[in-house]
N, C-alpha and C positions, 0 to 999 in steps of 0.2 A: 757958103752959107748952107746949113741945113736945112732942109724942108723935108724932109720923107724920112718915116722909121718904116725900115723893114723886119719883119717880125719870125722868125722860125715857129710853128706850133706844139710841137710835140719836146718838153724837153724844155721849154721856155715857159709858152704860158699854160701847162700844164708840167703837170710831176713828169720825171724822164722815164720813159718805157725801159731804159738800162735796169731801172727799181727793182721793175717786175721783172725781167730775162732772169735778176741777178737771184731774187725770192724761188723763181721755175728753179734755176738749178740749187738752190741747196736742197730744195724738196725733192727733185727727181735724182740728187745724186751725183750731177755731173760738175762737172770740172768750172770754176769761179769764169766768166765773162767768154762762157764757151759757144753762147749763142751769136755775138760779136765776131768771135771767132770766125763761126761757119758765114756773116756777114759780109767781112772783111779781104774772105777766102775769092778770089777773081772778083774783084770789086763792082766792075763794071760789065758783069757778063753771067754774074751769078743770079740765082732765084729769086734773091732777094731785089736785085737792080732793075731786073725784067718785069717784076711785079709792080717797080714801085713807077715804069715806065707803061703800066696797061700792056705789055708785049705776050703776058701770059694771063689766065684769070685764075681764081684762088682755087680750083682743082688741081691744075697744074702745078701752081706753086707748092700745093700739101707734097706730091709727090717729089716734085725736084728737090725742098729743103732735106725730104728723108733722105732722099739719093746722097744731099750734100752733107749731111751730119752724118750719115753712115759712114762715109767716106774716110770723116776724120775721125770716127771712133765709137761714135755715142750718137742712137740713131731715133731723131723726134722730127716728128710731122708739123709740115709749114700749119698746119689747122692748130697746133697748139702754139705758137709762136704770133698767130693772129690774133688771139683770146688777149694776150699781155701788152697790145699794142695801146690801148686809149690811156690814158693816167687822168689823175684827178685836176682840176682845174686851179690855180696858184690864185687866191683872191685881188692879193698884192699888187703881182703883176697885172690883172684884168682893171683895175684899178686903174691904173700908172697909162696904159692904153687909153682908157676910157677920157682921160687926163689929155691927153697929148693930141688926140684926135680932132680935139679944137684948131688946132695951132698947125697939125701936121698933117700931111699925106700919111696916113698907115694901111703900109698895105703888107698881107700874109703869103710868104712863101714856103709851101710845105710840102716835103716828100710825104705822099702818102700813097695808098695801095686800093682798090675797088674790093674794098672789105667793110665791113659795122654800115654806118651811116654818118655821109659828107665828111669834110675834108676831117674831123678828128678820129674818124676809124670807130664811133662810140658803137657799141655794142646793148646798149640798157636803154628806153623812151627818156629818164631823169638823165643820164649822161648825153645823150642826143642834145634833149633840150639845152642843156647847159653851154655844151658847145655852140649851138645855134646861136644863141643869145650872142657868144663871144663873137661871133662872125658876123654879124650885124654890126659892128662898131666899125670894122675895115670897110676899106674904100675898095676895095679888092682883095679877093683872096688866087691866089695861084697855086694851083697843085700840081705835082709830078704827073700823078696817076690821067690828068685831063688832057695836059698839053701834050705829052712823050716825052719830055726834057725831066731832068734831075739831077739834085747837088751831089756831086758839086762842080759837073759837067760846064764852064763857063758859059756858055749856052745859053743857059737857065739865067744866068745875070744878066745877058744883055736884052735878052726876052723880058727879063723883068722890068728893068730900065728904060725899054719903050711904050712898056706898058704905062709906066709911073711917068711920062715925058718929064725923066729928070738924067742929071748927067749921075753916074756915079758918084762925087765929091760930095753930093747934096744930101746922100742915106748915111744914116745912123742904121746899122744890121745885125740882128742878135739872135743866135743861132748858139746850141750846146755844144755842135762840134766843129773844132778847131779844120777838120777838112774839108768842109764847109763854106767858111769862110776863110780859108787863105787866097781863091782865086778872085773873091769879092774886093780883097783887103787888095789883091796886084790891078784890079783895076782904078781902086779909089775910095773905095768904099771905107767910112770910119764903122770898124766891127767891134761887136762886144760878142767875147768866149763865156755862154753862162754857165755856171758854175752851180749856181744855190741863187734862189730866188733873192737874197738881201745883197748879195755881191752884183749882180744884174743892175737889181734899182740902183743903187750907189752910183754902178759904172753909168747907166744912162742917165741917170743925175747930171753926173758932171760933164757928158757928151751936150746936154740938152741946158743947162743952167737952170734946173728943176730941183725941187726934194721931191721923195715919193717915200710913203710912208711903208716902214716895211726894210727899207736900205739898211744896212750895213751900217755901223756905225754912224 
C-alpha cells in the first residue's frame, strides 16, 4: 500500500535546468546538451558530483568545471553553469503536492549544491521566496549538498527510507532522470520518469487513484 510520495525538485516541481544548459549553449555557441556532457563525463567523481556532495565549495567547482569542459573542447566556468541551475516553479505540480500531502508522507529528495539559497539553488529574493513556500508543504526535505550522499548512489535511498520509516514498496518517486531512479525502482520503489509536467500528473494520478488538474489527457 502506498503512503509516501517522494519528490525530486529540480526537473519535477519546477522547469528542468536541462532548459537553461540547453538556451546557454545556443547562445555561447556550443555544441546541443554539451553541459550534460561534461556532467556525465566520470559521473561519480567529476566537479559536478563533488559539488553536489559539499566535498568541494563553489570556488573550486568554477575552476574544476573549466578544467573539465576545456578538456572536452569548449571551455566555460562552473560560475556560469551555477547561474542556470534554479527554473521556474510548475504551478500544477505545487498543486498536486499540496493535494496529496493530506493523505501522504511527502517528502523531498534533491541533489543540490551550496550555491543561491536553500535546497532550490534560487538566486533572486521572489524566486527564494517561491521556493520557500514549496518547502513548507514536505514533511522533510533531503539534500545531497547536507547529508554527503547523492543520486543515484543507492545510499541515498535507504537513507531515505529510514528517514520516512517506510519500506520501499510504500513510495510513489518522481524524479526527471531515468538514472535516478532505476536503483530506487530495484529496490521497490513505484517510480514515475517525468517528462513534461501533464504526463507526471497523469502518471501519479493513476499511481495514487487521483485526478490533478493539469494531467495529460
Amino acid at each position: 500500500m502506498i503512503t509516501s510520495i517522494l519528490w525530486d525538485f529540480g526537473g519535477v516541481l519546477t522547469t528542468s535546468p536541462f532548459e537553461s544548459f540547453n538556451r546557454f549553449e545556443t547562445e555561447k555557441g556550443l555544441p546541443h546538451n554539451f553541459l550534460r556532457r561534461v556532467n556525465s563525463t566520470n559521473p561519480d567523481s567529476n566537479a559536478w558530483a563533488r559539488f553536489e556532495r559539499s566535498d568541494i565549495n563553489a570556488d573550486q567547482f568554477d575552476a574544476l568545471f573549466l578544467e573539465e569542459s576545456t578538456a572536452l573542447g569548449h571551455p566555460v566556468r562552473g560560475n556560469d553553469v551555477i547561474r542556470l541551475l534554479a527554473g521556474d516553479i510548475r504551478p500544477n505540480m505545487v498543486a498536486a503536492l499540496k493535494a496529496l500531502s493530506a493523505d501522504y508522507q511527502c517528502v523531498c529528495l534533491t541533489n543540490n549544491v551550496s550555491a543561491g539559497k536553500g535546497p532550490g539553488m534560487s538566486r533572486t529574493a521572489s524566486a527564494q521566496k517561491a521556493v520557500a513556500e514549496v518547502m513548507e508543504i514536505f514533511d522533510t526535505v533531503i539534500q545531497s549538498s547536507k547529508i554527503g550522499l547523492r543520486k543515484p548512489d543507492p545510499q541515498i535511498y535507504e537513507y531515505t527510507c529510514r528517514e520516512m520509516n517506510v519500506r520501499p514498496e510504500q513510495i510513489v518517486y518522481l524524479d526527471d532522470l531515468g538514472i535516478n531512479l532505476k536503483p530506487a525502482a530495484a529496490m521497490g520503489m513505484k517510480t514515475i520518469k517525468v517528462v513534461s509536467e501533464g504526463q507526471a500528473l497523469k502518471d501519479l494520478g493513476a499511481a495514487v487513484g487521483k485526478t490533478f488538474a493539469g494531467a495529460e489527457g
